[in-house]
NUFI-389764 format. One record per residue (C-alpha): residue number from 1; chain; z, x, y. Coordinates in Angstrom, 1 decimal. Example, Ala and Ser with C-alpha at 12.3 -4.5 7.8 and 13.67 -1.06 7.14 Angstrom:
! NUFI-389764
+-----+-------+--------+--------+--------+
!  nr ! kette !      w !      u !      v !
+-----+-------+--------+--------+--------+
!   1 !     A !    7.8 !   12.3 !   -4.5 !
!   2 !     A !    7.1 !   13.7 !   -1.1 !
+-----+-------+--------+--------+--------+
//
This chain:
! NUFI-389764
+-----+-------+--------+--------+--------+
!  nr ! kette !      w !      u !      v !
+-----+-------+--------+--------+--------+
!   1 !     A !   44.8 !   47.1 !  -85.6 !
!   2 !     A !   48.0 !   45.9 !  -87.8 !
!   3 !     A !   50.9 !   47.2 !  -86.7 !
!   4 !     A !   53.1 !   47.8 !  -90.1 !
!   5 !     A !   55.4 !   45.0 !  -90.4 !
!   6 !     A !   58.5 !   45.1 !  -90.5 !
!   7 !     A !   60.7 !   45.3 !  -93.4 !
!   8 !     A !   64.6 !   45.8 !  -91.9 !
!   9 !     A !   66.5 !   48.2 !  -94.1 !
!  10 !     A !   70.2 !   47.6 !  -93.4 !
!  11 !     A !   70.5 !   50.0 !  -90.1 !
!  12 !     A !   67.5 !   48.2 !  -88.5 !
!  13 !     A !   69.1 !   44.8 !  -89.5 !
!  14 !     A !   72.7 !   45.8 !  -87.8 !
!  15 !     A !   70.7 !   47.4 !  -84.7 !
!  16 !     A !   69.1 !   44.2 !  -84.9 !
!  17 !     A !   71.6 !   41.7 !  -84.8 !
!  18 !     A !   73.1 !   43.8 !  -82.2 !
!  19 !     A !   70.9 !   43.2 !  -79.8 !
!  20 !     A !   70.8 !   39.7 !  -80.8 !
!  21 !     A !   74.7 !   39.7 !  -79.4 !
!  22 !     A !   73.7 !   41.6 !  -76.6 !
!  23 !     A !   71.2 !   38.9 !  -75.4 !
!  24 !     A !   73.6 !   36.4 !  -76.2 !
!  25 !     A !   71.9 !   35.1 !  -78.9 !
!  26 !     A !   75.2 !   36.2 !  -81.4 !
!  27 !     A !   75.0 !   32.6 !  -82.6 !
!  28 !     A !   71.2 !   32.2 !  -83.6 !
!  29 !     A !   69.7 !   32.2 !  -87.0 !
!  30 !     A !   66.6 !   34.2 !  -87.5 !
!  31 !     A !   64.3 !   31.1 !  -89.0 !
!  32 !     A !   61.0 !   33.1 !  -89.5 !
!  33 !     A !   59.6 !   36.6 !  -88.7 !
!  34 !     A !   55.8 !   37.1 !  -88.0 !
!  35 !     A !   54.4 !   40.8 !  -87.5 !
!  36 !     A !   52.6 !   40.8 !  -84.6 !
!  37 !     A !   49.1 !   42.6 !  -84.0 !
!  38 !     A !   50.3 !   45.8 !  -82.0 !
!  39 !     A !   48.5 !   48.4 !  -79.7 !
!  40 !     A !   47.5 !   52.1 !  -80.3 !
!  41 !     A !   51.2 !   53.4 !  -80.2 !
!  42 !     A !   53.2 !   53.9 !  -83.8 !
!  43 !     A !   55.9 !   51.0 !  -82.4 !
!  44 !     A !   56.6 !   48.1 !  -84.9 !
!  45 !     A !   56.4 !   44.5 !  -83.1 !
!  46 !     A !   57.4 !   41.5 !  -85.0 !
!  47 !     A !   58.3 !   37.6 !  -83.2 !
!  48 !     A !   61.3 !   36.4 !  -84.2 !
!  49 !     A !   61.5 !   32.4 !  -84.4 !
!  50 !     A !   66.0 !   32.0 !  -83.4 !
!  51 !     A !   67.1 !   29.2 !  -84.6 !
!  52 !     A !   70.5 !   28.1 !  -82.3 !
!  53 !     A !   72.7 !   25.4 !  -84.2 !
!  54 !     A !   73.9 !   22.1 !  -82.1 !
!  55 !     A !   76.3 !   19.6 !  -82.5 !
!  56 !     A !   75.4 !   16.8 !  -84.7 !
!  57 !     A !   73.3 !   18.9 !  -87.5 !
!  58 !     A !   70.5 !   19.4 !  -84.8 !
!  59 !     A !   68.9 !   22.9 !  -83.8 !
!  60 !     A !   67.2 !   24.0 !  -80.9 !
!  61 !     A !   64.4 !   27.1 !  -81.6 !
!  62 !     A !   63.6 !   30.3 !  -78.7 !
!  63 !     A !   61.0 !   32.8 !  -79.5 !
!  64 !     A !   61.5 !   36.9 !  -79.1 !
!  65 !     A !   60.3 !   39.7 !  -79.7 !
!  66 !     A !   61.8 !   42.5 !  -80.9 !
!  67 !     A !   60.1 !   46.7 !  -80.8 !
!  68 !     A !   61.4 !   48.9 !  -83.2 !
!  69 !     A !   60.2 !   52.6 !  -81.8 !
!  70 !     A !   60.9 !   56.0 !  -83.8 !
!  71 !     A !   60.7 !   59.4 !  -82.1 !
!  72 !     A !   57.1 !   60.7 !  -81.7 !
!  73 !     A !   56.1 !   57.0 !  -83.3 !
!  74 !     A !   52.5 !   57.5 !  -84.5 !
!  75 !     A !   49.9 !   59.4 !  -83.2 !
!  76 !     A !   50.1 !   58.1 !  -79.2 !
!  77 !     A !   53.3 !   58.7 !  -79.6 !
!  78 !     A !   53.0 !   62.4 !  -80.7 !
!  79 !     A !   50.3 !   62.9 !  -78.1 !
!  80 !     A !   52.7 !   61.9 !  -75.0 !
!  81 !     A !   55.5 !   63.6 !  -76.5 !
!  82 !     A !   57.8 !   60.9 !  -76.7 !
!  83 !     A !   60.9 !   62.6 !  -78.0 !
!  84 !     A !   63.8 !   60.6 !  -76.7 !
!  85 !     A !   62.0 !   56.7 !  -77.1 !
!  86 !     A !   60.6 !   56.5 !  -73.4 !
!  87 !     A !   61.0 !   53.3 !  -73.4 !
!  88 !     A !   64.3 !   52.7 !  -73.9 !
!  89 !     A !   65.5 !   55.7 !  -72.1 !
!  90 !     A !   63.8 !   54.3 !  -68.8 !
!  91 !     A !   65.6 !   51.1 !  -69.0 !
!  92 !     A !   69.6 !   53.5 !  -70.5 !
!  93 !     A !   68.8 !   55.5 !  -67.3 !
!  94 !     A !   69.0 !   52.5 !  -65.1 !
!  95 !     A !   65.8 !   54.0 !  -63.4 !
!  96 !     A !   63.8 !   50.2 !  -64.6 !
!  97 !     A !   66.2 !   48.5 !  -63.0 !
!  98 !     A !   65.1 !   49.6 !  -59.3 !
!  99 !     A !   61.6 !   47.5 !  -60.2 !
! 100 !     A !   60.8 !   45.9 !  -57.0 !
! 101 !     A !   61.6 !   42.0 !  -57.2 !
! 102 !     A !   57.7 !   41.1 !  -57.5 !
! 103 !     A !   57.7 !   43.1 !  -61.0 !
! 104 !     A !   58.9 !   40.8 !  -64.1 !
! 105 !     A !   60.1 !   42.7 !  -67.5 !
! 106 !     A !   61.0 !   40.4 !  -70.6 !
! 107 !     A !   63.5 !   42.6 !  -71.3 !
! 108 !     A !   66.4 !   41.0 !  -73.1 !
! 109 !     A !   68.4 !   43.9 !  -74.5 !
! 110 !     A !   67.8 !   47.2 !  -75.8 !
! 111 !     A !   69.7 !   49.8 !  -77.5 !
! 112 !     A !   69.1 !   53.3 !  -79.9 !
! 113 !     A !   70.2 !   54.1 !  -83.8 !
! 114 !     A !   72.4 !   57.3 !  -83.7 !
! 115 !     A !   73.5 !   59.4 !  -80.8 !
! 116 !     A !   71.2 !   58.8 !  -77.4 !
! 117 !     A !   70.5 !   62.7 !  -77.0 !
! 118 !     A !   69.1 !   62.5 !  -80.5 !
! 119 !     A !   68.3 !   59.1 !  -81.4 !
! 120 !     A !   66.4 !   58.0 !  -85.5 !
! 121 !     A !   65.2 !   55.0 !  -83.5 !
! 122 !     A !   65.3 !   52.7 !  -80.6 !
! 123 !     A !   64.5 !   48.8 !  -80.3 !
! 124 !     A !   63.7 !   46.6 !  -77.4 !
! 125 !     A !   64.3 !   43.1 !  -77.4 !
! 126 !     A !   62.2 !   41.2 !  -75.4 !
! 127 !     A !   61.4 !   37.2 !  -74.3 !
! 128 !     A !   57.8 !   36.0 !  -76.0 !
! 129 !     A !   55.9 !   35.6 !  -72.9 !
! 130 !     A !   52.7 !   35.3 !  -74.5 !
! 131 !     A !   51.8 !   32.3 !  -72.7 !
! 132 !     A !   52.2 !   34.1 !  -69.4 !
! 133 !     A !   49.5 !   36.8 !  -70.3 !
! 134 !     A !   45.8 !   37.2 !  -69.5 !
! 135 !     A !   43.6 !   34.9 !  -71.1 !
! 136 !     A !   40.4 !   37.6 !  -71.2 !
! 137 !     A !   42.6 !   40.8 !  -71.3 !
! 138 !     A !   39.9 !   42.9 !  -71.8 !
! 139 !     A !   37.3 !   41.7 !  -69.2 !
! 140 !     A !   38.1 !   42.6 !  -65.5 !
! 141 !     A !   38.0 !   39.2 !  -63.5 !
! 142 !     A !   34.8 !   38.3 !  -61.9 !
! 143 !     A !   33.7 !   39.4 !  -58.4 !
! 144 !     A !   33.7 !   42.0 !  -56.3 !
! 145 !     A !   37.4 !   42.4 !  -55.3 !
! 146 !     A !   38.6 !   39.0 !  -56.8 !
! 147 !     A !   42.4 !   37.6 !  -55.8 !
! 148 !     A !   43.6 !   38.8 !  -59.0 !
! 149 !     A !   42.8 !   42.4 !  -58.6 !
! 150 !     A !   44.0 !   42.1 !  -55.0 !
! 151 !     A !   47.3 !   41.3 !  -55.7 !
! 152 !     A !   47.3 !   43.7 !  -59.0 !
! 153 !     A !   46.6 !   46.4 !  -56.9 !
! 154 !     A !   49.7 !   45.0 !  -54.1 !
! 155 !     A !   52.0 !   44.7 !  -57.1 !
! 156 !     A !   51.4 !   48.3 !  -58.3 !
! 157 !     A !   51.5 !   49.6 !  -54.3 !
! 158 !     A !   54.7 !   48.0 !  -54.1 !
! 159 !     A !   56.2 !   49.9 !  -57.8 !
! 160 !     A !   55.0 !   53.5 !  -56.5 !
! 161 !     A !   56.3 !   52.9 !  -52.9 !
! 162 !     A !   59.6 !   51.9 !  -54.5 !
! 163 !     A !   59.8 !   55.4 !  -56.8 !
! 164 !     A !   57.8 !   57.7 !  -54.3 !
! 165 !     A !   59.4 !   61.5 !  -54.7 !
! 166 !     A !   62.5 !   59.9 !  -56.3 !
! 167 !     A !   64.3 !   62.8 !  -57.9 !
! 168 !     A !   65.8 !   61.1 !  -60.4 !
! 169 !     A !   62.1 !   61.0 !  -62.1 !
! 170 !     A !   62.3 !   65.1 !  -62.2 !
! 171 !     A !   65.4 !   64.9 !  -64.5 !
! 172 !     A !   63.8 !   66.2 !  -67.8 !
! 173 !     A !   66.5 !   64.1 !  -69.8 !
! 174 !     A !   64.4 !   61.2 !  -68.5 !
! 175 !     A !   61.5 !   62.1 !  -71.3 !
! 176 !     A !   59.0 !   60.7 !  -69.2 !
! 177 !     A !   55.4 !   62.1 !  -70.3 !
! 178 !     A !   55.3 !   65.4 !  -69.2 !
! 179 !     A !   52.0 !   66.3 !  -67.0 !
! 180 !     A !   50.1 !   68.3 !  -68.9 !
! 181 !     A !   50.7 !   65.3 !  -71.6 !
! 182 !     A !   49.2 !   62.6 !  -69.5 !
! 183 !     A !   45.8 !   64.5 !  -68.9 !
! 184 !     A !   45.9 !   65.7 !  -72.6 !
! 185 !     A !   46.4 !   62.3 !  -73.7 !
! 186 !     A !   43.1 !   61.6 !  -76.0 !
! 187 !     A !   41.5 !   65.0 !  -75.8 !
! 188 !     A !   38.9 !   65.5 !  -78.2 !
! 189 !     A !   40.7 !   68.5 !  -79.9 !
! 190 !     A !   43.8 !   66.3 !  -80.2 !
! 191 !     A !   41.9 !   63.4 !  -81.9 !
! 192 !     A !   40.3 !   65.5 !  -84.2 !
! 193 !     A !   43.4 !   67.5 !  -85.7 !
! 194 !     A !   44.9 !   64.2 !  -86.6 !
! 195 !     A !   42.4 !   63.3 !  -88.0 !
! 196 !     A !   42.1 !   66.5 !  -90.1 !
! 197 !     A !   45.8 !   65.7 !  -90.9 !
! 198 !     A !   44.8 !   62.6 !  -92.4 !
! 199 !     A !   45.5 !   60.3 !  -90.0 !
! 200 !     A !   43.8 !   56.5 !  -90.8 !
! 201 !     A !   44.6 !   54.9 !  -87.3 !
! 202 !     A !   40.6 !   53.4 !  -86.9 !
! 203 !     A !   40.8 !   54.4 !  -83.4 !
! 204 !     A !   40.7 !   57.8 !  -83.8 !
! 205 !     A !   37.7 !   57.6 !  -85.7 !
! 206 !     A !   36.0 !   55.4 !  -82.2 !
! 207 !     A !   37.6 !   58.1 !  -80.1 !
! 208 !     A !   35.4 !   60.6 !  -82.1 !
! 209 !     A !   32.4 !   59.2 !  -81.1 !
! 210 !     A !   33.5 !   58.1 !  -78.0 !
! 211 !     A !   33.7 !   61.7 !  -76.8 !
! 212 !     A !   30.6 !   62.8 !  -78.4 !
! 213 !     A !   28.5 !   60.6 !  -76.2 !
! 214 !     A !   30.5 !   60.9 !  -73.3 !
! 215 !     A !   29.7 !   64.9 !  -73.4 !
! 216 !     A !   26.3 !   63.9 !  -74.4 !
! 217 !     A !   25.5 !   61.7 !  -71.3 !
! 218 !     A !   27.4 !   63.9 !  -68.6 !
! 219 !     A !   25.7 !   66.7 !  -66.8 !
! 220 !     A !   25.8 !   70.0 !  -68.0 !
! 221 !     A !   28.1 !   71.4 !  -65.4 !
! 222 !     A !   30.1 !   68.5 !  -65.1 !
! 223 !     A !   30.7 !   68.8 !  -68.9 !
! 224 !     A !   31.0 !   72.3 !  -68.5 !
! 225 !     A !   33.5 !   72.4 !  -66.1 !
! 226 !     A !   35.8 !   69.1 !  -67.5 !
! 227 !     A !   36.1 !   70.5 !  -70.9 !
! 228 !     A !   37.0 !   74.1 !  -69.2 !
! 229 !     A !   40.0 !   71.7 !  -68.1 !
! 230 !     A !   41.0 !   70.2 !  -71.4 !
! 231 !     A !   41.1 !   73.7 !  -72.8 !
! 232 !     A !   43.1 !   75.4 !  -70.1 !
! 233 !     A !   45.0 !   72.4 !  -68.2 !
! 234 !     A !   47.4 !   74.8 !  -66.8 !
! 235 !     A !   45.0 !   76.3 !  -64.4 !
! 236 !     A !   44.9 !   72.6 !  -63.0 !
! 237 !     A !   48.4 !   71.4 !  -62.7 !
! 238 !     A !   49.8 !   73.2 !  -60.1 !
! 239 !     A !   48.1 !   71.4 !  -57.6 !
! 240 !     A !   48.6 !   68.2 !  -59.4 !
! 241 !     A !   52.6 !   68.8 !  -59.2 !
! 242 !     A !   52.6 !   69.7 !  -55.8 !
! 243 !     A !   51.3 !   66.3 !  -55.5 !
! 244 !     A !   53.9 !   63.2 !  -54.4 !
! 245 !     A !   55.1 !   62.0 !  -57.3 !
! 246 !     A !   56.2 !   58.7 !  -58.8 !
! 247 !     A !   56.8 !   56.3 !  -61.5 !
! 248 !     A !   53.4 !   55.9 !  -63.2 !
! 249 !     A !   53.4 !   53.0 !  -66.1 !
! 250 !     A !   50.6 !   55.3 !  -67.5 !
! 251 !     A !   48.9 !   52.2 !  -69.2 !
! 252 !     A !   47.8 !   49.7 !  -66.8 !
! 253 !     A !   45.0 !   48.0 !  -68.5 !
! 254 !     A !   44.6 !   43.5 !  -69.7 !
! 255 !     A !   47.0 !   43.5 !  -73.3 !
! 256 !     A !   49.9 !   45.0 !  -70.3 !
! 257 !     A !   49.6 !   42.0 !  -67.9 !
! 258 !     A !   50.2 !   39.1 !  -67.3 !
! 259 !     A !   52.1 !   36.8 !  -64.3 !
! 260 !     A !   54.9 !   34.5 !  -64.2 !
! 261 !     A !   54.6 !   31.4 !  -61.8 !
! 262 !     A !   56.9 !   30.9 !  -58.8 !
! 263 !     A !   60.5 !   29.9 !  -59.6 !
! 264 !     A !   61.1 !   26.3 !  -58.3 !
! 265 !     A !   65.2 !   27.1 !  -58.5 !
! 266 !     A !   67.4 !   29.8 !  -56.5 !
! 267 !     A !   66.6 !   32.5 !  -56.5 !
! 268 !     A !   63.2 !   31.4 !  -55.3 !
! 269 !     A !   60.2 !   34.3 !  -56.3 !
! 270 !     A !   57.1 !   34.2 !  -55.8 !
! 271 !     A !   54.1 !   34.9 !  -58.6 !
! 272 !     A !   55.6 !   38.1 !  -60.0 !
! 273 !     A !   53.9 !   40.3 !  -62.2 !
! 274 !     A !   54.5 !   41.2 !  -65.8 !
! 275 !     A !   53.8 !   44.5 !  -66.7 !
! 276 !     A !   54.3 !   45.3 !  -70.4 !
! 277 !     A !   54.6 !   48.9 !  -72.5 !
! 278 !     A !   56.4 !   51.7 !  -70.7 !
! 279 !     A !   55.6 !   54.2 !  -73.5 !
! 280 !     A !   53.1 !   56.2 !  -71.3 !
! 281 !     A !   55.2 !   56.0 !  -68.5 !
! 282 !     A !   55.1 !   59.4 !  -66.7 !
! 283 !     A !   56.2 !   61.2 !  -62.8 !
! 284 !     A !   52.6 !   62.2 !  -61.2 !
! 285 !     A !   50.2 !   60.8 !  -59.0 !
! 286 !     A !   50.1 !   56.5 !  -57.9 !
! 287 !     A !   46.3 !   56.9 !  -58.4 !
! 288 !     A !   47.0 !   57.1 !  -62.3 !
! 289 !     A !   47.4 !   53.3 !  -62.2 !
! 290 !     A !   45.0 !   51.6 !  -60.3 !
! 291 !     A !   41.8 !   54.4 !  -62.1 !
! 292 !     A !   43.5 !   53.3 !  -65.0 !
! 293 !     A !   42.4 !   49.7 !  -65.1 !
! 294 !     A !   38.7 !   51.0 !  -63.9 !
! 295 !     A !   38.8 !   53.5 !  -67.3 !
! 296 !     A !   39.4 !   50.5 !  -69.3 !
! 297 !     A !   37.6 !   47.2 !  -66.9 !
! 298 !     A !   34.4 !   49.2 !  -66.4 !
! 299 !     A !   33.0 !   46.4 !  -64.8 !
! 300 !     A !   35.6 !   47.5 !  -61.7 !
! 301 !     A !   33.9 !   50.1 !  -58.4 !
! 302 !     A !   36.6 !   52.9 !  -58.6 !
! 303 !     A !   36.1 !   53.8 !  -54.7 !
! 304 !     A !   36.6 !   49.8 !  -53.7 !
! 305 !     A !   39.6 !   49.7 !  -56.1 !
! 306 !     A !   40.9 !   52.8 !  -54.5 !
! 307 !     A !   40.5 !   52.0 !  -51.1 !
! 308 !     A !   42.2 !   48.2 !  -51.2 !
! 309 !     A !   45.3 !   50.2 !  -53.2 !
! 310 !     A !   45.7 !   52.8 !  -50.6 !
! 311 !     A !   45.5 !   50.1 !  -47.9 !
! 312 !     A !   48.4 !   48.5 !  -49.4 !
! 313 !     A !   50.3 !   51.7 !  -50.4 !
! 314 !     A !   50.5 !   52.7 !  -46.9 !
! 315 !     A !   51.8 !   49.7 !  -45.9 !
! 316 !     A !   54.5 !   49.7 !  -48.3 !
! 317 !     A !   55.2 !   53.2 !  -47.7 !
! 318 !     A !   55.3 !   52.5 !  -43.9 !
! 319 !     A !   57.6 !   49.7 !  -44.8 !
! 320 !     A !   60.5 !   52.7 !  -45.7 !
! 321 !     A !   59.1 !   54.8 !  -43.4 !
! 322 !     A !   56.9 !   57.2 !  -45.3 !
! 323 !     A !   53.9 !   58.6 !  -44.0 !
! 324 !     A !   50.5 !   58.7 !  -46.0 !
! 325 !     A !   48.2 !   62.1 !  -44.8 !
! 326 !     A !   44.5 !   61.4 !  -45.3 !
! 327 !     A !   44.3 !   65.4 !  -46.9 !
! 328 !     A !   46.9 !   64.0 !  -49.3 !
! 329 !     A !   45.9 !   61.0 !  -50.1 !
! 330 !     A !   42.1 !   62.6 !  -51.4 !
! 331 !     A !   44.0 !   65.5 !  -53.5 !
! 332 !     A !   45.8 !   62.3 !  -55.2 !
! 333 !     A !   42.4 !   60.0 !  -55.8 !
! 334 !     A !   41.1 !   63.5 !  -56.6 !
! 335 !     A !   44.1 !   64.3 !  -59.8 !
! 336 !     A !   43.5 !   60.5 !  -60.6 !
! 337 !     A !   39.6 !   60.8 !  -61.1 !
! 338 !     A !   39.9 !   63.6 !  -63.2 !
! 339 !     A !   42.7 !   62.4 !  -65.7 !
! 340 !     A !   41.1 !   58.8 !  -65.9 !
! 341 !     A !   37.8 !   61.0 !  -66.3 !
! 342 !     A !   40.2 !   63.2 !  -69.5 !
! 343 !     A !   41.2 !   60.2 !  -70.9 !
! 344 !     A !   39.1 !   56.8 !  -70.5 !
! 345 !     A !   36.1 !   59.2 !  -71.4 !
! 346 !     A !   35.5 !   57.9 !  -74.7 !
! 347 !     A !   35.9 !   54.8 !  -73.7 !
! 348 !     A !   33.1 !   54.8 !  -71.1 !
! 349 !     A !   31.0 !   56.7 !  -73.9 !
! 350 !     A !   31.8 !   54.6 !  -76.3 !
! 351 !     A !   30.4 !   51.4 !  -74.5 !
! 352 !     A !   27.6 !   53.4 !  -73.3 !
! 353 !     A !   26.7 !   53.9 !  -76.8 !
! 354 !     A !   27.3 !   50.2 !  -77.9 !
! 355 !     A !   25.4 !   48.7 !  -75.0 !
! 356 !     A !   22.2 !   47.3 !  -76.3 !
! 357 !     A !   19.3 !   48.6 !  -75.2 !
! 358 !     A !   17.6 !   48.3 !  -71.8 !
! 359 !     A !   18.9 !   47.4 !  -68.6 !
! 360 !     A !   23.0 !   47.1 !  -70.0 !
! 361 !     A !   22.8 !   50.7 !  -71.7 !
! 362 !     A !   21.1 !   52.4 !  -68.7 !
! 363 !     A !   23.5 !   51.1 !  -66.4 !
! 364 !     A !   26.3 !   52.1 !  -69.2 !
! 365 !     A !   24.9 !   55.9 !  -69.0 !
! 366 !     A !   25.0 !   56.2 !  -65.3 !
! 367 !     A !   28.2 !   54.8 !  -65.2 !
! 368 !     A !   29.3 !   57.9 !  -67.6 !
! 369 !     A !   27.1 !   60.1 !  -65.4 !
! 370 !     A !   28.8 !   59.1 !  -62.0 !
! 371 !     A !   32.7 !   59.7 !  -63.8 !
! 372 !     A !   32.2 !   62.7 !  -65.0 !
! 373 !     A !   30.4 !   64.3 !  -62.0 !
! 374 !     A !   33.2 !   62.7 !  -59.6 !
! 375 !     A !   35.8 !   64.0 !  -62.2 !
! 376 !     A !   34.2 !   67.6 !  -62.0 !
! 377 !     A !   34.2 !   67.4 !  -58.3 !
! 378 !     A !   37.9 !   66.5 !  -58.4 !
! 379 !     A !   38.8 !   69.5 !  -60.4 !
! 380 !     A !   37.0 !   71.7 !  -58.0 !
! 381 !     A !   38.9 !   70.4 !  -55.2 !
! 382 !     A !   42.3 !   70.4 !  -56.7 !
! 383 !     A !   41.9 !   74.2 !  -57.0 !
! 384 !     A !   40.8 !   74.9 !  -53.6 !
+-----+-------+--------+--------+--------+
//
């Protein structure tokens, strides 16, 4: 999907050049702008081609990009309740700037139209590190556990330890995604009243029959019981809040990632890892991220990914002296089964549904089969 390009009226163009200054870029010439090919969220993306004057008539060029964001931006945006521009709140708080060292953000400068508490809009201005992103973003990299997902799964430890029960993520001001949001996310009721509001986004219309097979495939009781959960949610999150909480980046799937190389000047780093769109970003369980990348790389074994995250979690959370119970640790794999379950549902029907017949689509069924009985299993246990 298109995202809509980008036309600056005059506010966008002075919030624009402002962050242009900001960067330090108060000199450059904006040569050519290309809209860019966005995600599902309402945010308008376009790469900026800077053109930076030298002596002698000649001109060196850098690449950005720069976000524009309204409130409530498109449907995703509406879904999460993104009131205040999460993203750019995250990184006005201060909180992004406690990302561990091994975590890379592009960010260049970033900045709201009108007053902070009630912002029009909000823009990020970021380096174009396209070349540092996955080649294959939406295939999971071969093998059982390969190196990639190994580290990936380190990188992420490393975030949650970092923000585990930090207060600051209870402040409300914050706007992260509030809980009930984040399992609500792409429920079918949701989809469909956008739809009836005449909403064209194409993915709404996959969504749609996304869910219909998923519900098709899954058990009867597991069905039963997980749409019993997107109807009354509030029946569920107590337990989920009573969970540890941290900074979740909600969204943790290939078109996020990416990885710079090792600096070769001081400050030395090692490979650090980039990890794009905050929009989703929400306070709840660590399990949200690591499920996530299963719910959208089905070709990932949740239980294998789960067990080489918590292996690394506890290590980092040992590192600052945190202790990791084994009943606490299943209540969180149990909350991230069932949201990945709430969410990636349609996806997992969808490419059950798309499989070509045989071997591939029967493996694609089970597959929906196994999530939503685990998920149903989950739910039981959180209300124990």
């Amino acid at each position: 999907m298109h995202s809509t390009p980008v036309i600056p009226d005059r506010a966008a163009s002075a919030h624009l050049r402002d962050l242009l200054c900001a960067a330090g870029y108060e000199h450059a010439e904006i040569a050519r702008r290309e809209p860019m090919r966005g995600g599902l969220s309402g945010a308008r993306l376009t790469r900026l081609a800077l053109r930076h004057p030298m002596p002698g008539g000649a001109a060196r060029y850098t690449s950005v990009v720069y976000k524009r964001i309204a409130p409530l931006d498109g449907w995703l945006g509406e879904a999460s309740r993104d009131c205040g521009i999460r993203e750019v709140r995250l990184w006005s708080s201060g909180i992004l700037g406690d990302l561990p060292h091994a975590l890379a953000m592009p960010t260049l400068a970033y900045g709201y139209d009108g007053p902070e508490d009630a912002p029009e809009a909000g823009a990020v201005l970021l380096a174009d590190v396209r070349g540092a992103l996955l080649r294959e973003p939406l295939r999971a990299p071969r093998g059982r556990l390969p190196r990639t997902i190994l580290a990936l799964l380190d990188h992420l430890a490393w975030l949650h330890a970092r923000y585990w029960c930090d207060p600051r993520l209870r402040d409300p001001a914050l706007g992260l995604m509030p809980y009930d949001a984040a399992l609500r996310l792409i429920a079918p009721e949701g989809v469909a009243a956008r739809l009836a509001c005449g909403d064209t986004t194409p993915y709404l219309t996959l969504a749609v029959a996304g869910w219909e097979a998923f519900f098709r495939l899954a058990p009867r009781g597991a069905a039963a019981t997980l749409r019993d959960v997107l109807h009354a949610p509030d029946v569920y999150l107590p337990a989920i809040e009573r969970l540890p909480w941290t900074l979740a980046h909600g969204d943790v799937w290939g078109p996020n990632l990416g990885w710079l190389p090792p600096t070769r000047i001081a400050p030395r780093t090692g490979r650090r890892l980039l990890l794009l769109d905050w929009a989703l970003a929400t306070a709840g369980p660590a399990t949200y991220d690591p499920l996530w990348l299963c719910g959208t790389w089905h070709a990932l074994q949740p239980p294998r990914i789960l067990a080489a995250y918590r292996a690394r979690l506890e290590r980092h959370l040992s590192a600052r002296g945190i202790d990791l119970p084994a009943a606490t640790w299943r209540s969180l794999a149990d909350a991230g089964y069932l949201r990945t379950a709430l969410t990636c549902g349609e996806a997992l029907g969808r490419a059950a549904a798309e499989a070509p017949s045989g071997a591939a689509r029967e493996r694609a069924e089970q597959w929906v089969r196994w999530w939503a009985e685990r998920a149903a299993r989950a739910a039981r246990h959180l209300l124990r």
